[in-house]
One Martini backbone bead per residue (centre of mass of N, CA, C, O) as a GRO file, in nm:
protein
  337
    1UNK     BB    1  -4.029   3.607  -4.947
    2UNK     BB    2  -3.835   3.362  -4.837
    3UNK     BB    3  -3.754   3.209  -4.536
    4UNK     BB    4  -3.368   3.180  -4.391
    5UNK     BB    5  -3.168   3.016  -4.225
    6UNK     BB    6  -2.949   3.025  -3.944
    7UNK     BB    7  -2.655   2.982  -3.848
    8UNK     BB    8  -2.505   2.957  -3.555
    9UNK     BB    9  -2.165   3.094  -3.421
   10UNK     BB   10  -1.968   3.087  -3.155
   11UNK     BB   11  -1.696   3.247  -3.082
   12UNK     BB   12  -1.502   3.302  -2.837
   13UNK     BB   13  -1.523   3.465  -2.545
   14UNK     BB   14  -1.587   3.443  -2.223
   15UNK     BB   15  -1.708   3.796  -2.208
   16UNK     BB   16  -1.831   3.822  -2.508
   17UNK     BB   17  -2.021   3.907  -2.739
   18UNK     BB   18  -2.063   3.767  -3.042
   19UNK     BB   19  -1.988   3.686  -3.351
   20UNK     BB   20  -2.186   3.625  -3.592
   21UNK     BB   21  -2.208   3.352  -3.778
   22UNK     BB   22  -2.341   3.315  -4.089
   23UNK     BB   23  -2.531   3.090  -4.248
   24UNK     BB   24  -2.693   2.831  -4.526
   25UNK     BB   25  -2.864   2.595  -4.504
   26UNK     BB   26  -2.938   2.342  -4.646
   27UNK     BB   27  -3.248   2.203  -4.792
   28UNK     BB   28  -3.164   1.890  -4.627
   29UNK     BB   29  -3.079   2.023  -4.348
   30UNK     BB   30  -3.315   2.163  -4.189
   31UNK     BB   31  -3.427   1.937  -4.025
   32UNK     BB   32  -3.179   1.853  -3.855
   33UNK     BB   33  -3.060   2.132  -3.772
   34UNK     BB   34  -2.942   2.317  -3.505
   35UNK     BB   35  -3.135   2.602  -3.512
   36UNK     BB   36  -3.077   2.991  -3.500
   37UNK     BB   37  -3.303   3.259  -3.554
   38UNK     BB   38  -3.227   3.611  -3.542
   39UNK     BB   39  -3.499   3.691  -3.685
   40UNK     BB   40  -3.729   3.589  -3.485
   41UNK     BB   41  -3.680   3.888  -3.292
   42UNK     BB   42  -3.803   4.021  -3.596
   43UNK     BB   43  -4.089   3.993  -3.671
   44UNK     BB   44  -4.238   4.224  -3.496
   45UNK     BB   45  -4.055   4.435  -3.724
   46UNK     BB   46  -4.203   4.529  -3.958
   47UNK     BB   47  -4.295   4.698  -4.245
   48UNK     BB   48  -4.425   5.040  -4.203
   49UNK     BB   49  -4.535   5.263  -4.383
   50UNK     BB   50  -4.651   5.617  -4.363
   51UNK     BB   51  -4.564   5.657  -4.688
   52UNK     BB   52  -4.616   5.703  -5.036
   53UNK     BB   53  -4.365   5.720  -5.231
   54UNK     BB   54  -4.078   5.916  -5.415
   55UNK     BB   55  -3.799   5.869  -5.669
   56UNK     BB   56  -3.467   5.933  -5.611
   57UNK     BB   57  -3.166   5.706  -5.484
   58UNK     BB   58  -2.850   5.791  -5.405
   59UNK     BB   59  -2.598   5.542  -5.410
   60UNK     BB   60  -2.263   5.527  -5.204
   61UNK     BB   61  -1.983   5.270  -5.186
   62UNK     BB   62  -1.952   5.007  -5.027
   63UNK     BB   63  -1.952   4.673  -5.140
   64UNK     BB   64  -2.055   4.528  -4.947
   65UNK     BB   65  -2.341   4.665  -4.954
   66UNK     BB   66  -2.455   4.667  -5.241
   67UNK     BB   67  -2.630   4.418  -5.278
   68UNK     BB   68  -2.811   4.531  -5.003
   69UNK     BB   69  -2.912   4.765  -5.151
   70UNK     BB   70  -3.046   4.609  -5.402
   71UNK     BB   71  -3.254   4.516  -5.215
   72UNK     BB   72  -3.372   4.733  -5.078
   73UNK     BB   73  -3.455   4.831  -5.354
   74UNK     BB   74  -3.681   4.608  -5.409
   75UNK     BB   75  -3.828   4.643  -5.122
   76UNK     BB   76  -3.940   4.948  -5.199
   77UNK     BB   77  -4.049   4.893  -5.476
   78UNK     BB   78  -4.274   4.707  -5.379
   79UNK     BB   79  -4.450   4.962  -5.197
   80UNK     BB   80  -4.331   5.215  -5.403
   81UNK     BB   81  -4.311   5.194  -5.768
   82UNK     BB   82  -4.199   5.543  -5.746
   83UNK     BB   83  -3.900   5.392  -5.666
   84UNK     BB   84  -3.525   5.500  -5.728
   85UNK     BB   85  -3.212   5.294  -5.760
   86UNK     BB   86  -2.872   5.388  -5.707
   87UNK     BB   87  -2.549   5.267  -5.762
   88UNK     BB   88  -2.181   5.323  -5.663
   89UNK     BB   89  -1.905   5.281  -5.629
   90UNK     BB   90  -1.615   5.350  -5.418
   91UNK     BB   91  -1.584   5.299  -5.148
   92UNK     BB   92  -1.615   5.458  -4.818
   93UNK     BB   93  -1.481   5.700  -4.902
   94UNK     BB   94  -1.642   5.783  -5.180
   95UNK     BB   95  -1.927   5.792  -5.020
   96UNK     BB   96  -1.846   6.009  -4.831
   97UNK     BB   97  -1.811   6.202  -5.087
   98UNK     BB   98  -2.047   6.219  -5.219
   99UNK     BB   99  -2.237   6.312  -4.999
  100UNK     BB  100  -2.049   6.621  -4.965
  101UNK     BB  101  -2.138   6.703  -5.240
  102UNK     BB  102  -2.413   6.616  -5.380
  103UNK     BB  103  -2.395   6.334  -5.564
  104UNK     BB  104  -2.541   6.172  -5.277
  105UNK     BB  105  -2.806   6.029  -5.046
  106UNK     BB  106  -2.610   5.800  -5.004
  107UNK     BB  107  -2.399   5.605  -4.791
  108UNK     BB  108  -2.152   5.319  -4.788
  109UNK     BB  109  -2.010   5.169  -4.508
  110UNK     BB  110  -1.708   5.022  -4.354
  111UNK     BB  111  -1.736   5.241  -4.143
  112UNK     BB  112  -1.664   5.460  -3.918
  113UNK     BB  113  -1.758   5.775  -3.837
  114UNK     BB  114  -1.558   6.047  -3.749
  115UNK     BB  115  -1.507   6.317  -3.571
  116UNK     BB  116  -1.371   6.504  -3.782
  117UNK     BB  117  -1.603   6.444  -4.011
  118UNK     BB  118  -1.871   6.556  -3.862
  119UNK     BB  119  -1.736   6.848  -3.834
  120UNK     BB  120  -1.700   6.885  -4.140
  121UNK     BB  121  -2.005   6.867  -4.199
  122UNK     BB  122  -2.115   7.106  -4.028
  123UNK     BB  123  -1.915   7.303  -4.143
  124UNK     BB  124  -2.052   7.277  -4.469
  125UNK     BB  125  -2.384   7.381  -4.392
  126UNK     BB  126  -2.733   7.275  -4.343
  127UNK     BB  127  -2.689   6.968  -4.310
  128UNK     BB  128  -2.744   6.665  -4.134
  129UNK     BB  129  -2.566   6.427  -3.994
  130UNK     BB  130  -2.623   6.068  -4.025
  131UNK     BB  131  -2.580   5.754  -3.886
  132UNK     BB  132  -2.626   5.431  -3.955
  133UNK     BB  133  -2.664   5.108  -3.868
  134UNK     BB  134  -2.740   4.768  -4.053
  135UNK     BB  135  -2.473   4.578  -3.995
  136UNK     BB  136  -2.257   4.326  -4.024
  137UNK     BB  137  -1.904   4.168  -4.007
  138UNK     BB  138  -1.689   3.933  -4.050
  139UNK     BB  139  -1.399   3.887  -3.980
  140UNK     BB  140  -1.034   3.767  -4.116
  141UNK     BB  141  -0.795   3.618  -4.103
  142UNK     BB  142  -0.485   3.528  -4.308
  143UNK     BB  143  -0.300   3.262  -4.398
  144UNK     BB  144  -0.075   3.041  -4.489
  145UNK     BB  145  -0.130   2.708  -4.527
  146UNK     BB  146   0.203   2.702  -4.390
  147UNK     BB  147   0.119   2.795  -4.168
  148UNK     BB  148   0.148   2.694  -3.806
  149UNK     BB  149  -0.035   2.875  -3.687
  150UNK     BB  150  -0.354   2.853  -3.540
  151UNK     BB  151  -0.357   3.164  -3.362
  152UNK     BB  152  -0.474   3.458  -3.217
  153UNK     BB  153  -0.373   3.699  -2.999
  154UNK     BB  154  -0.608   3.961  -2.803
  155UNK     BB  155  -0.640   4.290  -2.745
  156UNK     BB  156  -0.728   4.641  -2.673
  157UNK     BB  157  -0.357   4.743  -2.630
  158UNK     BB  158  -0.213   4.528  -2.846
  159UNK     BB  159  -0.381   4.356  -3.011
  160UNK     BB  160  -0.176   4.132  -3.239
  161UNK     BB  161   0.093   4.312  -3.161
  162UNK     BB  162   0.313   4.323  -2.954
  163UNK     BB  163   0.470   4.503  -2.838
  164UNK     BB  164   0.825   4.668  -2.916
  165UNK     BB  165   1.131   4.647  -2.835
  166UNK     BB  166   1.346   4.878  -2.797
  167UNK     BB  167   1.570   4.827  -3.078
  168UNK     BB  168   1.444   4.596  -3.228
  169UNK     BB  169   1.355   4.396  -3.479
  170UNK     BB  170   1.218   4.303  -3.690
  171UNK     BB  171   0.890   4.138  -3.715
  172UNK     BB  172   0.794   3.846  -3.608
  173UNK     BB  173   0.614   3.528  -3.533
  174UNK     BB  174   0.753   3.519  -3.234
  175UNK     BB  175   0.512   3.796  -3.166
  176UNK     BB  176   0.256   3.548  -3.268
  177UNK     BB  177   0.363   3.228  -3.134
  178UNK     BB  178   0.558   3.119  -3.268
  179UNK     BB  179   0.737   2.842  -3.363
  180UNK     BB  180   0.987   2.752  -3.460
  181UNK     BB  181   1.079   2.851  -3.782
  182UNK     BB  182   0.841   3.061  -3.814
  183UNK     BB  183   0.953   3.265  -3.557
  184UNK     BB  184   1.151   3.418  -3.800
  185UNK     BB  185   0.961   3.513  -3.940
  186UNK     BB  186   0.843   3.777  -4.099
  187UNK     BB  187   0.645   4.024  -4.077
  188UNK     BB  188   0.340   4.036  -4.318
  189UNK     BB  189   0.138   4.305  -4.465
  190UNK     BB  190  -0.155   4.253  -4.674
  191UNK     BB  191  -0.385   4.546  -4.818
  192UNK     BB  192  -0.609   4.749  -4.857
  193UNK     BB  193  -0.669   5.020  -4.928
  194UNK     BB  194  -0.697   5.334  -4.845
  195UNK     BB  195  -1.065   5.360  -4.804
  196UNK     BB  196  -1.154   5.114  -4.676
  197UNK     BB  197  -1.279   4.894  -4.447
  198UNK     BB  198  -1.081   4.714  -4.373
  199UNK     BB  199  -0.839   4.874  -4.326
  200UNK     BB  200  -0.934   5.029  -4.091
  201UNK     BB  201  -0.933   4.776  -3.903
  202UNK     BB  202  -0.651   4.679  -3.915
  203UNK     BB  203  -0.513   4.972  -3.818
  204UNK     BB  204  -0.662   4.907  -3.498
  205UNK     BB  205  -0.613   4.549  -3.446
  206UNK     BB  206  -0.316   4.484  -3.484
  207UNK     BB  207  -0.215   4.732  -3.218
  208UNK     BB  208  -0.432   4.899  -3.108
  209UNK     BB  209  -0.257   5.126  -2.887
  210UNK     BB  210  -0.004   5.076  -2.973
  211UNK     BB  211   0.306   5.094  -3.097
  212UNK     BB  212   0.378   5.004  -3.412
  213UNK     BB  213   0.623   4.914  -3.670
  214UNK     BB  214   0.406   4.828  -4.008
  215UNK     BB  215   0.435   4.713  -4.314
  216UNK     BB  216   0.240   4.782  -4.537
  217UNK     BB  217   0.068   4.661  -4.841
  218UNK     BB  218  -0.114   4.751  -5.125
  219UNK     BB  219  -0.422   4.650  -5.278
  220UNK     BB  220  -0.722   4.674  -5.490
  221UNK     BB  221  -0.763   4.351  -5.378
  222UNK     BB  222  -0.859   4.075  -5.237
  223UNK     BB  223  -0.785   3.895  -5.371
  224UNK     BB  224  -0.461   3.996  -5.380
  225UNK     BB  225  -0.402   3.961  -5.073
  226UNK     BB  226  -0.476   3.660  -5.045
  227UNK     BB  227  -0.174   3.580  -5.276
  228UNK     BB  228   0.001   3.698  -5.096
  229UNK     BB  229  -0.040   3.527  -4.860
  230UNK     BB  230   0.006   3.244  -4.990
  231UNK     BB  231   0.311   3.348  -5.100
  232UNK     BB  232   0.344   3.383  -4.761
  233UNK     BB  233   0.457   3.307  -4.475
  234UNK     BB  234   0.481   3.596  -4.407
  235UNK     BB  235   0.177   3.662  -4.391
  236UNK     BB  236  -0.095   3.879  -4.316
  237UNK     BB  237  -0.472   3.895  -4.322
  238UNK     BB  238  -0.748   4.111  -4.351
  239UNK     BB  239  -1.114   3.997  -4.406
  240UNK     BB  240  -1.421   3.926  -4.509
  241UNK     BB  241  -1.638   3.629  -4.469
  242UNK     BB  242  -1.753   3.712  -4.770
  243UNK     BB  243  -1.557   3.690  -4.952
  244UNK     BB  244  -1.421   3.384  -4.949
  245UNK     BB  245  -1.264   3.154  -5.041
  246UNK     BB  246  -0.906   3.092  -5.066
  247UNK     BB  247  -0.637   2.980  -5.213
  248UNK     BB  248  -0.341   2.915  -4.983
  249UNK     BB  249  -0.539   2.960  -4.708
  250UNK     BB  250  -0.585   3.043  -4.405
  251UNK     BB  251  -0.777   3.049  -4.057
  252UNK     BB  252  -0.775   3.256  -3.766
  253UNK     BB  253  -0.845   3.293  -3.494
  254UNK     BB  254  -0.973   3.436  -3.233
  255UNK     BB  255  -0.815   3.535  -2.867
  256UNK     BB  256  -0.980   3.643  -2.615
  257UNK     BB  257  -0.966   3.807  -2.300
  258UNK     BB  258  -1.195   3.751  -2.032
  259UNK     BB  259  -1.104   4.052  -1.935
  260UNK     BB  260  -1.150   4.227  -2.179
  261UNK     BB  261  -1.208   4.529  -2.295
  262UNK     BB  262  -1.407   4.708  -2.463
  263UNK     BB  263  -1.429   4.860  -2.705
  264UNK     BB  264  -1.519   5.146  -2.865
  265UNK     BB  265  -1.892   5.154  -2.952
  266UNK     BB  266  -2.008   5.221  -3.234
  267UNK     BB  267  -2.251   5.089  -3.143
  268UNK     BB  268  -2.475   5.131  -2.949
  269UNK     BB  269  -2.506   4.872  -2.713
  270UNK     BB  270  -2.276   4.739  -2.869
  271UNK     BB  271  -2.085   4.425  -2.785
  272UNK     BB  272  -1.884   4.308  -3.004
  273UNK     BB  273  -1.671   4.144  -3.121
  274UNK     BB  274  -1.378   4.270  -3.305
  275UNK     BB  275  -1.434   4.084  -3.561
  276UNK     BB  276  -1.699   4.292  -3.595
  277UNK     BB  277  -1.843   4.467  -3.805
  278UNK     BB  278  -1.988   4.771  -3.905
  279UNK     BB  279  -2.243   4.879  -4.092
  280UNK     BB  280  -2.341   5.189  -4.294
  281UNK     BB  281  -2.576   5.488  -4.323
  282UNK     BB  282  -2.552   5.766  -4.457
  283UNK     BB  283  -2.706   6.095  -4.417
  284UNK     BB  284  -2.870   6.386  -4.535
  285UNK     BB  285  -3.042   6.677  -4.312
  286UNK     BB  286  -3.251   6.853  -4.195
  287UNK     BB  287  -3.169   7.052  -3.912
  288UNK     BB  288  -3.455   7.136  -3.970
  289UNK     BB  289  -3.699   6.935  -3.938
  290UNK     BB  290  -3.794   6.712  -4.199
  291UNK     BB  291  -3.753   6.451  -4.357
  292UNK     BB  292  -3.701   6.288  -4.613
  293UNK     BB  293  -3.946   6.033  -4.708
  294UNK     BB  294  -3.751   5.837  -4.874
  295UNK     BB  295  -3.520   5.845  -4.617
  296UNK     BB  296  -3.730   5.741  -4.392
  297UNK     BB  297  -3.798   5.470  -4.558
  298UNK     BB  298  -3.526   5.370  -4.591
  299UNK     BB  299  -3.502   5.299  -4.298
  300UNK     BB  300  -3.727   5.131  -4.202
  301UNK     BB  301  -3.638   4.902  -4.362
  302UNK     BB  302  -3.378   4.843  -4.281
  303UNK     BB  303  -3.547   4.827  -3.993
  304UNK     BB  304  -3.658   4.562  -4.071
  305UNK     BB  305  -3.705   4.282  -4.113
  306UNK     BB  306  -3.686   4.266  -4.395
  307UNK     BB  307  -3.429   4.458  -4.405
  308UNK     BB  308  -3.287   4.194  -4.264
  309UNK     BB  309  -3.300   3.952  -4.479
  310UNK     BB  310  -3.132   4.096  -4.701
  311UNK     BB  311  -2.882   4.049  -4.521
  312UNK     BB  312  -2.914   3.729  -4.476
  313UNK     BB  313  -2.873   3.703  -4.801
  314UNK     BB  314  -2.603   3.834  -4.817
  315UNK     BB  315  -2.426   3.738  -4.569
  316UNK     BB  316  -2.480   3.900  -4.345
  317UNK     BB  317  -2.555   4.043  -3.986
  318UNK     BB  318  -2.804   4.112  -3.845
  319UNK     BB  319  -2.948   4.264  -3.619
  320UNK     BB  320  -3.084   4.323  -3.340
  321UNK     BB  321  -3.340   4.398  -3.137
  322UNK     BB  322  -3.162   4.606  -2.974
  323UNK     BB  323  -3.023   4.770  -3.163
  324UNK     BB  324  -3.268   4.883  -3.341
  325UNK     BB  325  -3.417   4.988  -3.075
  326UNK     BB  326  -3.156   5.192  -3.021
  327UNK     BB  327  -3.207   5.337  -3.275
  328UNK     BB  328  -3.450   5.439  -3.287
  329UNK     BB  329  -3.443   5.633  -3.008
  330UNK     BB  330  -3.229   5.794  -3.142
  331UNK     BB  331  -3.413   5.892  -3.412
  332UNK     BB  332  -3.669   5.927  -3.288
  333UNK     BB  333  -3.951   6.083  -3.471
  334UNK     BB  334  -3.821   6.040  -3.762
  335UNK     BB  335  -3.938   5.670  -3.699
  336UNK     BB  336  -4.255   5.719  -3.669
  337UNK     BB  337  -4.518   5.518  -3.708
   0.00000   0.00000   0.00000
């Protein structure tokens, strides 16, 4: 497997550590760009199987994820050759609900697990929830290419549309900055159905703990959303960085104020400006006892120097060697080499 340098683009922000945006220079650039490789730091976190496996590992969930799943899973199988690897679609509610049917064994996640979800799985039987970060992606705002504003601002109490006073009239884009005729024009705000992981964040970054009442429009796909953005001078959408342009849009900068505390964060330790998504894949194991090695071993690979240029391969954005080794901590003798 070949190594591909990372060109880092730092965030806005000037008390947060930023979202890495990733990206794959030319390899007629990469003489001469002055390159910064977040994998580097991930070098000596090689994989080290513990035993060879076998089996089959059925996943199930976020599309965000399927790519870097099917990387993951020819990693595994260069080590392992009698491990076989199933992926199924159906967005990160779907691949939740078959984790707790036993339909599934790994969901492919692109929200963080809920605390009444792990309650209601702890109450369901006699396995163990686990729930493991894997990778970032940066999101990103999308309007029409005729859309004046230059950027958003943001905070973790206001979001991105700030309070909005008793009685006021539907809310405009002159409550997010705009001027001139702009100002005036009503926010849209379309897209992804609920149970996507796009949703999820838009859902809590758009107002913050604010209560603001925005009626969201939904569609089926990102393409449908970008459309949707494209053909509304007041539309506005969050998509993920990795979905790619799309015409009659652009993106807005995010601009977080340098006094504000970070939201909670989904991954401990990890302290990423929030337009930062975190994925993650959820397994059951058993209560008492060891894991099944095969979920062990896929744990492993994943957070190994391999399985994280398979994400940075994929377009995701890497974990951190602190990051990693914070997990691993938390999974204590599970994941002892």
């Amino acid at each position: 497997m070949d190594r591909r340098g990372l060109l880092v683009v730092m965030a806005v922000a000037a008390s947060w550590p930023p979202c890495l945006a990733a990206a794959v220079p030319a390899p007629a650039a990469r003489a001469t760009a002055s390159v910064v490789d977040p994998l580097d730091d991930l070098e000596t976190l090689g994989y080290q199987p513990l035993d060879v496996v076998s089996g089959t590992l059925r996943c199930a969930g976020s599309t965000t994820l399927q790519q870097a799943a099917a990387r993951w899973a020819e990693g595994l199988a260069a080590v392992h050759p009698d491990v076989a690897v199933t992926i199924e679609s159906g967005g990160s509610d779907g691949g939740w609900k078959a984790l707790g049917d036993g339909a599934a064994d790994v969901a492919l996640l692109s929200r963080p697990v809920s605390d009444a979800e792990r309650q209601a799985f702890a109450a369901a039987g006699t396995r163990r929830l686990v729930v493991v970060p894997v990778a970032f992606e940066r999101l990103v705002w999308i309007v029409s290419a005729s859309n004046t504003v230059a950027d958003l601002g943001w905070s973790p109490d206001t979001g991105v549309v700030a309070p909005q006073d008793a009685g006021a009239a539907a809310i405009t884009w002159g409550r997010l900055g705009a001027t001139g005729d702009q100002a005036a024009v009503p926010l849209r705000v379309p897209a992804t159905e609920l149970g996507s992981g796009a949703r999820w964040h838009l859902d809590r970054l758009l107002t913050g703990t604010a209560a603001a009442a925005i009626e969201v429009t939904e569609h089926p796909t990102t393409k449908e959303v970008a459309a949707a953005v494209a053909a509304d001078r007041g539309g506005l959408g969050l998509i993920g960085e990795n979905d790619g342009a799309w015409p009659g849009v652009k993106t807005l900068a995010l601009v977080i104020p340098a006094n504000a505390a970070p939201q909670a964060a989904a991954v401990p330790g990890s302290e990423r400006t929030p337009d930062c998504r975190p994925l993650f894949v959820a397994v059951a194991v058993p209560k008492e006892g060891a894991w099944p090695p095969l979920l062990r071993e896929l744990v492993a690979y994943v957070h190994s120097w391999q399985g994280q240029l398979d994400v940075a391969q994929d377009g995701l954005l890497p974990l951190s060697r602190a990051e990693i080794l914070a997990q691993r901590e938390a999974l204590g003798g599970s994941m002892e080499r």
